[in-house]
C-alpha positions as CSV (number, residue, x, y, z in Angstrom):
1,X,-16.4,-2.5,12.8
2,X,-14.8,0.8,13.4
3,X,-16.4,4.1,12.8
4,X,-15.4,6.1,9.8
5,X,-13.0,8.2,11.6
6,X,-11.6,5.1,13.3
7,X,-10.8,3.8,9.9
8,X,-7.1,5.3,9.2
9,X,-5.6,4.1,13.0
10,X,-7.7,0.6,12.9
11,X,-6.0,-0.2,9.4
12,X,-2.4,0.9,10.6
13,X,-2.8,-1.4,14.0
14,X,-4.0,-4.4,11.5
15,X,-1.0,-4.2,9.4
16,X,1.6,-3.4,12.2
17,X,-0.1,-6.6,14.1
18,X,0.4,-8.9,10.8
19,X,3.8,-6.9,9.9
20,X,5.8,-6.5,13.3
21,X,6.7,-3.4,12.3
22,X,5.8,0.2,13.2
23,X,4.0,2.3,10.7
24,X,4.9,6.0,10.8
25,X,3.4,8.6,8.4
26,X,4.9,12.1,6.6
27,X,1.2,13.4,6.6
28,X,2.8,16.2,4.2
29,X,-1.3,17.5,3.3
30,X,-2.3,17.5,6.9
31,X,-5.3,15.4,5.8
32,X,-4.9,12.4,7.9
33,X,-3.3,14.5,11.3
34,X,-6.9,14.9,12.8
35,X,-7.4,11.2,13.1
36,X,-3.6,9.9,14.5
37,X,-2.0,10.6,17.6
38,X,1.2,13.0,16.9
39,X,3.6,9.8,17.5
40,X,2.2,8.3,14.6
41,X,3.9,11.3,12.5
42,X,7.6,10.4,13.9
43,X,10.4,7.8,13.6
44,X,10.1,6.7,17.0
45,X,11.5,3.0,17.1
46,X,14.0,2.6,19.8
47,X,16.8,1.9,17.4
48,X,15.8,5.4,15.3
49,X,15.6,7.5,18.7
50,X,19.6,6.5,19.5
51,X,20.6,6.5,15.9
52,X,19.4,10.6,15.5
53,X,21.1,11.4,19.0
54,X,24.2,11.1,17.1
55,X,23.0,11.8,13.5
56,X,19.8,13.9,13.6
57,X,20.8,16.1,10.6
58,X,21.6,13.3,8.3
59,X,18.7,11.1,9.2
60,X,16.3,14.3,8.8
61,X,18.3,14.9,5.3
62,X,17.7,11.5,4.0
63,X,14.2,11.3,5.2
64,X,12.9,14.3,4.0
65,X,14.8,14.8,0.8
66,X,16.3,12.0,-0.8
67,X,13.4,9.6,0.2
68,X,10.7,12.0,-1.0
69,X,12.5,12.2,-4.5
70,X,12.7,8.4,-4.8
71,X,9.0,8.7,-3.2
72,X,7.7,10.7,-5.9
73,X,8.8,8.9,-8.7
74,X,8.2,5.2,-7.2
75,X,4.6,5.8,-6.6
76,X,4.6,1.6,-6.1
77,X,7.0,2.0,-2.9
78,X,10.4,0.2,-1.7
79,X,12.8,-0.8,0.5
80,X,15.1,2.0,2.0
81,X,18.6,1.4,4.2
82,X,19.7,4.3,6.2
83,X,23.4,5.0,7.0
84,X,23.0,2.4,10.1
85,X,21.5,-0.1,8.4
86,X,18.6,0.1,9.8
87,X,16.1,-1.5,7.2
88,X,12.4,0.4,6.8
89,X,9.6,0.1,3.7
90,X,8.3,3.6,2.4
91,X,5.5,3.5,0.4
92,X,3.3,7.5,-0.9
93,X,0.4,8.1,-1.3
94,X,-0.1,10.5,-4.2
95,X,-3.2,13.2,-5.0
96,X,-4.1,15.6,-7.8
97,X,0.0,14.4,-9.0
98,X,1.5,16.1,-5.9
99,X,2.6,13.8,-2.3
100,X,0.0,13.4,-0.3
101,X,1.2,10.7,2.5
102,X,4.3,9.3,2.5
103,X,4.1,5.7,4.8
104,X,7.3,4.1,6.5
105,X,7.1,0.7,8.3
106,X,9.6,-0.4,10.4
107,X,12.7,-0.6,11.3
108,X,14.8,-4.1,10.5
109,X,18.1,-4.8,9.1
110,X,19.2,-6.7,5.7
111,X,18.8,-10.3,6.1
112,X,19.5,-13.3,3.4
113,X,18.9,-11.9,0.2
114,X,17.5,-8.5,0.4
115,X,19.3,-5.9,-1.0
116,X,17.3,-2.2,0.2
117,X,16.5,0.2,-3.2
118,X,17.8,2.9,-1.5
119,X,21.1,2.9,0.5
120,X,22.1,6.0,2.5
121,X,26.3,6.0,2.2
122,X,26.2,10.0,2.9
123,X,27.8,9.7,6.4
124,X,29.7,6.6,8.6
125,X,27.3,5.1,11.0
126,X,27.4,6.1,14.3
127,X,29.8,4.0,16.6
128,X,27.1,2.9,18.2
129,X,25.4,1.2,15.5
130,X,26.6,-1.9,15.6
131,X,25.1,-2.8,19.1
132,X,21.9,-1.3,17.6
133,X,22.0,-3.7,14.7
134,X,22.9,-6.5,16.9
135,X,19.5,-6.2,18.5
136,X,17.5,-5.8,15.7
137,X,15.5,-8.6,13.9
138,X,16.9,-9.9,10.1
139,X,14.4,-10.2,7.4
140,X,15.1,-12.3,4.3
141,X,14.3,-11.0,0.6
142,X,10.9,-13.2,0.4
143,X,9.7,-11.9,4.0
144,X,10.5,-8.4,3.1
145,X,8.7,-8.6,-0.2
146,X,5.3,-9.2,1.7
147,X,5.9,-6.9,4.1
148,X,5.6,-3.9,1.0
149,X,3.1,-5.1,-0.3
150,X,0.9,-5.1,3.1
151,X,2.1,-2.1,3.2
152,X,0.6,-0.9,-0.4
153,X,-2.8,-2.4,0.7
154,X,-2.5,-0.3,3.9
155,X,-1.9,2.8,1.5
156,X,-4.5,1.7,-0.7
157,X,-7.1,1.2,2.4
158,X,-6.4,4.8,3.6
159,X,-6.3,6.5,0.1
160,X,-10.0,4.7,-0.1
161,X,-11.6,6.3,3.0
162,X,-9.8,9.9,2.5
163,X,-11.5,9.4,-1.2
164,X,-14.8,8.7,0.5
165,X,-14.9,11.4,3.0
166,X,-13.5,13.9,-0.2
167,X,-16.6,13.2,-2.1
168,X,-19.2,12.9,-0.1
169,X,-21.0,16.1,1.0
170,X,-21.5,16.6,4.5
171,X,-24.8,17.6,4.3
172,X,-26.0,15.1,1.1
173,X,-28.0,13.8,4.3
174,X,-28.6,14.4,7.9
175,X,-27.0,12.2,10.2
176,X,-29.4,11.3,12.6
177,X,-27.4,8.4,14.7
178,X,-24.5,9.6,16.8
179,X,-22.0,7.3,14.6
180,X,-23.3,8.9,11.7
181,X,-22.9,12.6,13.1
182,X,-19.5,11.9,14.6
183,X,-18.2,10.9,10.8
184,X,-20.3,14.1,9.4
185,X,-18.7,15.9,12.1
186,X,-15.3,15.2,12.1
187,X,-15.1,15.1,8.1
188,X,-16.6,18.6,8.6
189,X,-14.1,20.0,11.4
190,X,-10.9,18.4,9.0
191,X,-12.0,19.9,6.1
192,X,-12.4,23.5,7.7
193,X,-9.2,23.3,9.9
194,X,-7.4,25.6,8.5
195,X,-10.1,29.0,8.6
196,X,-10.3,30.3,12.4
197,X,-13.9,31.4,12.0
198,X,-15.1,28.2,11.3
199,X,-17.9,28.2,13.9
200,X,-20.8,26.2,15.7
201,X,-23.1,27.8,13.3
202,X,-21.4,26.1,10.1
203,X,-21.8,22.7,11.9
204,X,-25.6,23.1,12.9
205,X,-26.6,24.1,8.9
206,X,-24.5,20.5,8.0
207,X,-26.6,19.0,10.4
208,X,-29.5,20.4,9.7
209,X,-29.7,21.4,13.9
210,X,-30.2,24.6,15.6
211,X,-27.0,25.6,17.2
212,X,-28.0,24.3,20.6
213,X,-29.5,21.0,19.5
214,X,-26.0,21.0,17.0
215,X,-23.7,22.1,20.9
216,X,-25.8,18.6,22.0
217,X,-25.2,15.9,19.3
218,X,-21.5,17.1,19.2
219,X,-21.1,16.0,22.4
220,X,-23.1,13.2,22.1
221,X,-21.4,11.6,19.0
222,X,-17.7,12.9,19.6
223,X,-17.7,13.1,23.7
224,X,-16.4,16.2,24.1
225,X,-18.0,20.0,23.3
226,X,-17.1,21.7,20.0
227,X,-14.9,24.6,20.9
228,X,-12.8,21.4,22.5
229,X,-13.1,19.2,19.4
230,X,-11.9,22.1,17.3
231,X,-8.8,23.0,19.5
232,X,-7.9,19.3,20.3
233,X,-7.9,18.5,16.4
234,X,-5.9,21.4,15.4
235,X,-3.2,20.8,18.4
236,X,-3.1,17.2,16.8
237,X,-2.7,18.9,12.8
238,X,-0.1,21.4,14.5
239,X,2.0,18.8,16.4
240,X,2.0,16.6,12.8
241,X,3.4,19.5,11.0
242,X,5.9,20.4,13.5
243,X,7.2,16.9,13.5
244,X,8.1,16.8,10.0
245,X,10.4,20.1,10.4
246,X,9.6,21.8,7.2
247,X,7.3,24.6,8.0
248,X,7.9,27.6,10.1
249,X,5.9,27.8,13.2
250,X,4.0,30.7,12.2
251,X,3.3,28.4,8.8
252,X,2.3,26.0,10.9
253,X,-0.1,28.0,13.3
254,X,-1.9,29.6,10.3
255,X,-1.9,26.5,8.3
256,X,-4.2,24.6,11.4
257,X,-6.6,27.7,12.2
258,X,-4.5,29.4,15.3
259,X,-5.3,33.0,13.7
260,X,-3.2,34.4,16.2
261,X,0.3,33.3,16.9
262,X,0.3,34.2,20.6
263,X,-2.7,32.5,20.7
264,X,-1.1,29.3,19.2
265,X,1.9,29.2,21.5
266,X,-0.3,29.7,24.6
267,X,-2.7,26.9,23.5
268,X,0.3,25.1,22.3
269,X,2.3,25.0,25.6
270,X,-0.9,24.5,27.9
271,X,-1.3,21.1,25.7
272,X,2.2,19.6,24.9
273,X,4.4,21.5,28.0
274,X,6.6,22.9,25.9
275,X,6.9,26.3,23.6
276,X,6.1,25.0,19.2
277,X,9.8,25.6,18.5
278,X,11.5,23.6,21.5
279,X,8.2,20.7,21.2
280,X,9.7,20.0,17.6
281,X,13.5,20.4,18.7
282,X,12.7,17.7,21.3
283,X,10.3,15.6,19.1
284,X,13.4,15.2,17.3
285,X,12.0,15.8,13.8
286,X,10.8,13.0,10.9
C-alpha cells in the first residue's frame, strides 16, 4: 500500500502497466508537481521527441491550445491524432469549473476502426513520419475504447486523493507515525509552495512539535531536512511549469516560492545544469 503522497505516481505506473502507454500530465494548477518527477510533465515518447525536432511549434500549438479547448468542453475525454499520426488519449481533470490537470496517454497510431476525435490537418507531417509510424504499435477501435476509459478511472483516482488532501486539515490531528507525518507534511509543504516565508515554525504548530523535535520527524518521515524538502519540491513545481511553456520565468519563480529571481536561477542551474529559460528550450516544451 503506498503512502498518501505515493498515491498520484503508484496510480499512473498501474495504468501505464495495464495500458502500454505512457501517461504524461499538463499539471496546469501546479497541484500534482510536488509529487511527479518533471518527465512526467512532458511528451517524451521516442516518436514525439523526433516528431517536435521538426515540428515543435505546431505540436506545442496543438497541445496547448486546440487540445485544451476540446479539453474544456469534453470533461469525459477522447481520442486526439496529431499531424503525424501519432495516436494519444487526453482526458482533464476539472476544479472549481476551471482546468485543473489535463492527462495524455500514449502515443499509438489508428488501427481497424478508430477514427481519433480530434485530427490535427494544420501542417504536413514531417518527412520523417512515416518511418515513425512504421514503428509504432496499431490499436483497433474496441482496444482504444478501454484504453480511455482506464484512463478516466486514473483521473478519477487522482482527482479523489487531491480531494482528500484539500479537505482535510493538517492539523485536525497530530500525526504521530512517520507515514502519517510524511502525508501531514508534504500536504503541508504543497499547499504553502508558493509564499517564501513559509518556515520550520509553520510546520512544528501543524505537528504540534517544537521546532527541533519538528527539524527531527521531517527527516525521519521524508528522509531529508526541511530547508531541502522545501527547495527540492519547488525545483520539481518549477521544472513542471517550465515544461508546459506558458508562464514567464519570473511567473514561474514567484508562482513556486523563489522570492528572488537570482535566487531562482542560481538554485535552478545548481539542480537541472542549465539557466530556467534554456532548461525549457531544451526540455522541448509540452
Amino acid at each position: 500500500m503506498p503512502a498518501d503522497h505515493e498515491i498520484p505516481a503508484a496510480a499512473i505506473a498501474a495504468y501505464e502497466q495495464a495500458s502500454g502507454l505512457r501517461v504524461s500530465i499538463h499539471d496546469l494548477a501546479g497541484s500534482l508537481s510536488a509529487f511527479l518527477s518533471p518527465d512526467r510533465f512532458a511528451h517524451a515518447p521516442p516518436p514525439c521527441v523526433a516528431v517536435k525536432r521538426h515540428r515543435d511549434t505546431a505540436c506545442i500549438a496543438f497541445d496547448v491550445h486546440r487540445v485544451r479547448d476540446v479539453a474544456a468542453r469534453r470533461g469525459d475525454g477522447f481520442i486526439k491524432s496529431c499531424h503525424a499520426g501519432l495516436v494519444e488519449w487526453v482526458v482533464p481533470v476539472a476544479r472549481d469549473d476551471a482546468l485543473e490537470w489535463v492527462l495524455f496517454a500514449g502515443v499509438r497510431r489508428a488501427g481497424r476502426g478508430l477514427r481519433p476525435d480530434v485530427v490535427d490537418p494544420a501542417v504536413a507531417p514531417p518527412p520523417t513520419a512515416a518511418r515513425l509510424l512504421a514503428a509504432v504499435p496499431p490499436i483497433d477501435a474496441d482496444a482504444a475504447a478501454w484504453r480511455l476509459e482506464g484512463l478516466r478511472q486514473l483521473a478519477a483516482r487522482l482527482a479523489a486523493w487531491r480531494a482528500t488532501r484539500s479537505e482535510a486539515p493538517v492539523a485536525a490531528a497530530r500525526p504521530r507515525t512517520p507515514i502519517a507525518r510524511a502525508v501531514a507534511i508534504h500536504r503541508l509543504v504543497v499547499r504553502r509552495l508558493a509564499d517564501p516565508a513559509f518556515a520550520l515554525p509553520e510546520v512544528a504548530a501543524a505537528l504540534g512539535l517544537s521546532e527541533s523535535r519538528a527539524g527531527r520527524a521531517i527527516s525521519e518521515a521524508c528522509g531529508m531536512g526541511f530547508a531541502r524538502l522545501v527547495r527540492e519540491s519547488r525545483l520539481r513545481a518549477a521544472a513542471a511549469l517550465l515544461r508546459q511553456g506558458e508562464l514567464t520565468v519570473a511567473d514561474v519563480a514567484a508562482r513556486c516560492g523563489f522570492g528572488d529571481r537570482a535566487h531562482f536561477h542560481a538554485v535552478f542551474r545548481a539542480a537541472f545544469g542549465a539557466s530556467p529559460a534554456r532548461w525549457r528550450r531544451g526540455a522541448g516544451g509540452p
